[in-house]
MILO-95393 format. One line per 10 residues: number of its first residue (from 1); their letters; for each residue x, y, z of C-alpha. Coordinates in pm, 1 decimal. Layout:
<atoms>
NUM	A	X Y Z | ...
</atoms>
This chain:
<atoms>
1	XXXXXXXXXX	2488.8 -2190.2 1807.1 | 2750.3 -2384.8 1664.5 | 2630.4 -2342.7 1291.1 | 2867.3 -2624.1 1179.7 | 2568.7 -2891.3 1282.2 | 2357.5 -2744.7 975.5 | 2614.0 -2946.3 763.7 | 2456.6 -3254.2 569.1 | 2627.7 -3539.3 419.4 | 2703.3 -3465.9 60.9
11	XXXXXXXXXX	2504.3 -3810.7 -82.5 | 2247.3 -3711.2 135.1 | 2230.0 -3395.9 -48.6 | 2254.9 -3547.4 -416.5 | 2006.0 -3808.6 -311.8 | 1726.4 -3549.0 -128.7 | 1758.8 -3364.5 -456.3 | 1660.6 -3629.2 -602.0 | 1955.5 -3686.5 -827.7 | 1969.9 -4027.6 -741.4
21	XXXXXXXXXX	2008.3 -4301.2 -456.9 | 2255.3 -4267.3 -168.6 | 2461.2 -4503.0 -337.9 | 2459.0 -4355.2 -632.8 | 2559.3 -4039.0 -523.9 | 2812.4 -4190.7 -339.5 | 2963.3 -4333.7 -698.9 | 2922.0 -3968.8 -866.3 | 3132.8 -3864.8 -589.4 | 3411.7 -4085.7 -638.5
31	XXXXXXXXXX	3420.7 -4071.3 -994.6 | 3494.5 -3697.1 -930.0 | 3180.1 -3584.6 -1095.9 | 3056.3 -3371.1 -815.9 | 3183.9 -3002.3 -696.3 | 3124.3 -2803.1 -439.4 | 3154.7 -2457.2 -449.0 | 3371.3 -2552.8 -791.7 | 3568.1 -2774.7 -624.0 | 3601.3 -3135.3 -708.4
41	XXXXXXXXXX	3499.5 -3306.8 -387.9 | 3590.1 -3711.0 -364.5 | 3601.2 -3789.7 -14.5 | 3221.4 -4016.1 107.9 | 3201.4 -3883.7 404.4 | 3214.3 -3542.3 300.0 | 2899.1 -3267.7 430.5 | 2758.5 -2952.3 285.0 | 2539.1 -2678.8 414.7 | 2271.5 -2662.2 249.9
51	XXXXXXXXXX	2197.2 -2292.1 264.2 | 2575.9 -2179.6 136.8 | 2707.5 -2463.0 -38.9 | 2710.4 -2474.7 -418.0 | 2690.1 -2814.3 -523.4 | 2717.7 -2904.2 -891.7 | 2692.8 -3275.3 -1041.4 | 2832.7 -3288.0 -1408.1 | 2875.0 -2945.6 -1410.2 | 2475.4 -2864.3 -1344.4
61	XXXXXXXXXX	2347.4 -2720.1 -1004.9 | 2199.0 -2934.3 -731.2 | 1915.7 -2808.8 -549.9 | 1702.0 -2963.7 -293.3 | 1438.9 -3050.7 -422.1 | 1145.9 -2728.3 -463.7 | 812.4 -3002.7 -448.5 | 913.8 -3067.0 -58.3 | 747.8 -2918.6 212.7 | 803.3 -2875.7 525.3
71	XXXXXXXXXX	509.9 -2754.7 791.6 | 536.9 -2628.8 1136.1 | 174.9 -2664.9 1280.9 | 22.5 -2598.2 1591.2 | -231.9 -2909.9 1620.8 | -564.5 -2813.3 1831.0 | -709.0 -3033.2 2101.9 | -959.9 -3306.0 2069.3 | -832.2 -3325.1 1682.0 | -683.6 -3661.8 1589.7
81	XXXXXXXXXX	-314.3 -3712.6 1470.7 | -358.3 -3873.4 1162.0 | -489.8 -3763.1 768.3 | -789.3 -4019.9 730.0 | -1013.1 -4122.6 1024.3 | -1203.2 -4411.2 1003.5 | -1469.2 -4318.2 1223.4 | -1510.7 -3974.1 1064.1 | -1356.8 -3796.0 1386.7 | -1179.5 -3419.6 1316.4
91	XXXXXXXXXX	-802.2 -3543.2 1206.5 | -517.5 -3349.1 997.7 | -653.6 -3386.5 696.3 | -912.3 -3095.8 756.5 | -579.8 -2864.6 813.4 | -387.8 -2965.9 511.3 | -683.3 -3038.9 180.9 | -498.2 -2813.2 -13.6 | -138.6 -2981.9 -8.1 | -4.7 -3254.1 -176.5
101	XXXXXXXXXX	33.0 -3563.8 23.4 | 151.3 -3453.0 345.6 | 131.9 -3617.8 633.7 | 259.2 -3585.9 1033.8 | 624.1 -3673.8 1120.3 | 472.8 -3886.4 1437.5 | 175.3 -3814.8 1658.6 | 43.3 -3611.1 1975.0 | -280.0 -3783.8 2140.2 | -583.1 -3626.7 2081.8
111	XXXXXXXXXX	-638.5 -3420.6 2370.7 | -281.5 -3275.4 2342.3 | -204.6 -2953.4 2149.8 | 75.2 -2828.4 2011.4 | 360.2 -2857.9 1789.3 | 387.6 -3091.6 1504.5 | 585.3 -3158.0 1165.0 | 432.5 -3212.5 822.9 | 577.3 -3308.3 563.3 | 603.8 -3498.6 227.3
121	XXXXXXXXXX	902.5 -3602.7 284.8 | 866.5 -3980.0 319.8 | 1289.4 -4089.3 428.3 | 1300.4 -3807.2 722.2 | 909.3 -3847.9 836.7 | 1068.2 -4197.0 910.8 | 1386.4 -4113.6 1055.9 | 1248.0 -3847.3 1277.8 | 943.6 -4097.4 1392.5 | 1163.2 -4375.4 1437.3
131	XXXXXXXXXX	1162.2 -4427.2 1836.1 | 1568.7 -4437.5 1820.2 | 1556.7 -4039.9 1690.8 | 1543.5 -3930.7 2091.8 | 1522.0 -3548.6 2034.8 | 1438.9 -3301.1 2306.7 | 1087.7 -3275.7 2341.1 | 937.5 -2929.8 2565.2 | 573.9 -2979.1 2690.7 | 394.9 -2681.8 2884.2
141	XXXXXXXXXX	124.8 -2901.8 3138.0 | -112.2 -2746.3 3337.0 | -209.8 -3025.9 3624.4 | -411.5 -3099.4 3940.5 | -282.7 -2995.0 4270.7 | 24.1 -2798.9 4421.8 | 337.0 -2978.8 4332.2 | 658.4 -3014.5 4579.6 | 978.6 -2951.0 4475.3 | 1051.8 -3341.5 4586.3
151	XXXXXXXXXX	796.3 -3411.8 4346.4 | 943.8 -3234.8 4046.9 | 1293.8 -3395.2 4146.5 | 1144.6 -3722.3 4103.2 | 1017.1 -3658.5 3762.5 | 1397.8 -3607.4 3745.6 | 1543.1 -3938.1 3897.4 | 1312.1 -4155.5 3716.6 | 925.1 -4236.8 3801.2 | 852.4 -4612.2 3748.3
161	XXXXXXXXXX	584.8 -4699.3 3493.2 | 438.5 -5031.8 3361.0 | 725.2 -5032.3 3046.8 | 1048.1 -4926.8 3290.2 | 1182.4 -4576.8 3407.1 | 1147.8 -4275.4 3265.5 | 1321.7 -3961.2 3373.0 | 1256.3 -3631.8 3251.1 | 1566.9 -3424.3 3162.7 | 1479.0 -3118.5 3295.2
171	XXXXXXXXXX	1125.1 -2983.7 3489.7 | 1063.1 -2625.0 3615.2 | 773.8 -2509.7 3812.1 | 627.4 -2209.6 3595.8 | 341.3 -2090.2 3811.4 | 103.8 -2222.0 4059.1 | -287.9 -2180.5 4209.9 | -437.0 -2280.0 4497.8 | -590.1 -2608.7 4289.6 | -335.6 -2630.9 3977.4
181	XXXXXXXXXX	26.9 -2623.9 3883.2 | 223.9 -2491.4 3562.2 | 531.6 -2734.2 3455.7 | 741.4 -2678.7 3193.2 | 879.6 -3070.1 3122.6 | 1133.8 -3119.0 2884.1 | 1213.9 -3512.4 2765.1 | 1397.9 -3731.5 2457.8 | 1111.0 -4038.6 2498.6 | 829.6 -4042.8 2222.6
191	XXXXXXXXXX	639.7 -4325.1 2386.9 | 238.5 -4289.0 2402.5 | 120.5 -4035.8 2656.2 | 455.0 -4066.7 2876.2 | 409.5 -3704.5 3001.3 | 21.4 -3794.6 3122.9 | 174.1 -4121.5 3257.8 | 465.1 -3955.5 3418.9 | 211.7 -3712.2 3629.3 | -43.8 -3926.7 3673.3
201	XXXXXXXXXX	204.2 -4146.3 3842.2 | 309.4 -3900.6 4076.2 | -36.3 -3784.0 4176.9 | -100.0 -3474.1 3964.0 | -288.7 -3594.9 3676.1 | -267.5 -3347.5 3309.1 | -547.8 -3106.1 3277.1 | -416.2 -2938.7 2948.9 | -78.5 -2995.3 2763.7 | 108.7 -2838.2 2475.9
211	XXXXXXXXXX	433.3 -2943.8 2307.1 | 604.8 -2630.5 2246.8 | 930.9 -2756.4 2093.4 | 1040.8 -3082.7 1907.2 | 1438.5 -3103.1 1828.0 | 1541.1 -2785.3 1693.2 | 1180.7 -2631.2 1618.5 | 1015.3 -2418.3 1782.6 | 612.3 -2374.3 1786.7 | 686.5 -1924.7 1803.4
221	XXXXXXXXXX	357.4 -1785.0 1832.0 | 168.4 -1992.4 1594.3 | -193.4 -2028.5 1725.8 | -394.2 -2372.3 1718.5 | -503.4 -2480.4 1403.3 | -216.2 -2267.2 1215.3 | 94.4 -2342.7 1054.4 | 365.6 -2200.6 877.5 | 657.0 -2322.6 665.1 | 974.3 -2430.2 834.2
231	XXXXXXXXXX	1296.7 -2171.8 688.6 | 1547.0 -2341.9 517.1 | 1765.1 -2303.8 841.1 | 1478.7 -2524.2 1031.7 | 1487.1 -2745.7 769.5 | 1857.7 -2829.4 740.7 | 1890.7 -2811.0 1086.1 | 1578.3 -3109.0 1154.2 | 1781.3 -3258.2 828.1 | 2092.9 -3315.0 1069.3
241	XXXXXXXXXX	1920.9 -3413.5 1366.1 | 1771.1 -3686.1 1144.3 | 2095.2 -3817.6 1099.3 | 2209.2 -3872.9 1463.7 | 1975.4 -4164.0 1604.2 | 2031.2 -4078.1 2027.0 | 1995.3 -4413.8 2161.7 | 1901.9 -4186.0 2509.5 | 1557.8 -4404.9 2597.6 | 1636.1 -4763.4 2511.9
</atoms>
């Protein structure tokens, strides 16, 4: 890949190492007070990768900052996406005692496995929940019945559902039984249960489904209830995507 994308803007930088605001940053900058790899850098707009850029503010290094964390976790089914359940049901919070205030970078429904983000990092939890950040989304389902091939092409050209059309971007039949179909389904919309809805709507409702990928993450071979900590490539590289918003599913 194109490793180019990893770059960050250079106030973004300053300000996740908690130097100071955006704005801020964006005034160190054009006083000439910050270099990058020793060179005095005064242009705004200007981006740094994270994992090979020096970055120096008043002559002292800039590093992002150690305290956040980053989680790749592999949420089990029938366990609720959120830290504090009012009603005393198995949530997040029985993954993740030991850490300080994380929390999930949006939600999978209950019944739904797979991949999700945890962080404590407030700005990008928002960003990357915020229902503009349309990132490629890969769910494994397992559902009723054989499905056609006209049937997966219509999960292609757009399936009518109570709030409008939704289209998946790409579908492939993975394996089938007599009573049950495998379909990998990959789609940018983060609206409640829209791959249940999307089957159910064309007659094979979900039996079982995983998210296996959000943006550039991967789950790997993490098993449910596990997690691991994103590399600092995963990390800059979900830092970027946060700062694209893909209008794709307005």
């Amino acid at each position: 890949g194109n490793l180019a994308v990893m770059a960050i803007r250079l106030n973004k930088y300053i300000a996740d190492a908690g130097v100071t605001s955006r704005r801020g940053a964006d005034s160190l900058i054009e006083a000439g007070r910050v270099k990058v790899n020793g060179k005095v850098v005064r242009e705004l707009g200007s981006r740094v990768d994270p994992l090979t850029d020096s970055v120096m503010v008043d002559g002292k290094p800039v590093q992002l900052d150690p305290d956040r964390i980053y989680l790749a976790f592999n949420k089990p089914k029938n366990i609720i996406s959120t830290m504090s359940d009012e009603y005393g049901r198995a949530c997040l919070a029985d993954y993740f005692q030991g850490f300080d205030r994380v929390f999930n970078v949006g939600r999978l429904d209950a019944e739904t496995s797979g991949l999700l983000i945890m962080t404590n990092d407030g700005e990008l939890a928002n960003q990357l929940s915020h229902p503009s950040f349309g990132v490629e989304k890969l769910y494994l389902a397992r559902v009723q019945g054989r499905i056609q091939k006209s049937e997966l092409q219509r999960l292609r050209d757009g399936v009518e559902l109570e709030d409008g059309l939704q289209k998946a971007d790409r579908v492939a039949l993975m394996d089938q039984s007599q009573t049950e179909s495998l379909v990998e389904i990959v789609l940018h919309s983060g609206k409640n249960r829209i791959v249940r809805r999307m089957f159910e709507a064309i007659g094979h409702p979900v039996v079982e489904l995983t998210r296996k990928s959000f943006g550039p993450l991967r789950l790997g071979n993490l098993k449910p209830g596990q997690y691991r900590e994103l590399s600092k490539l995963e990390v800059s590289s979900l830092l970027s995507a946060a700062e694209k918003p893909k209008n794709r599913d307005t």
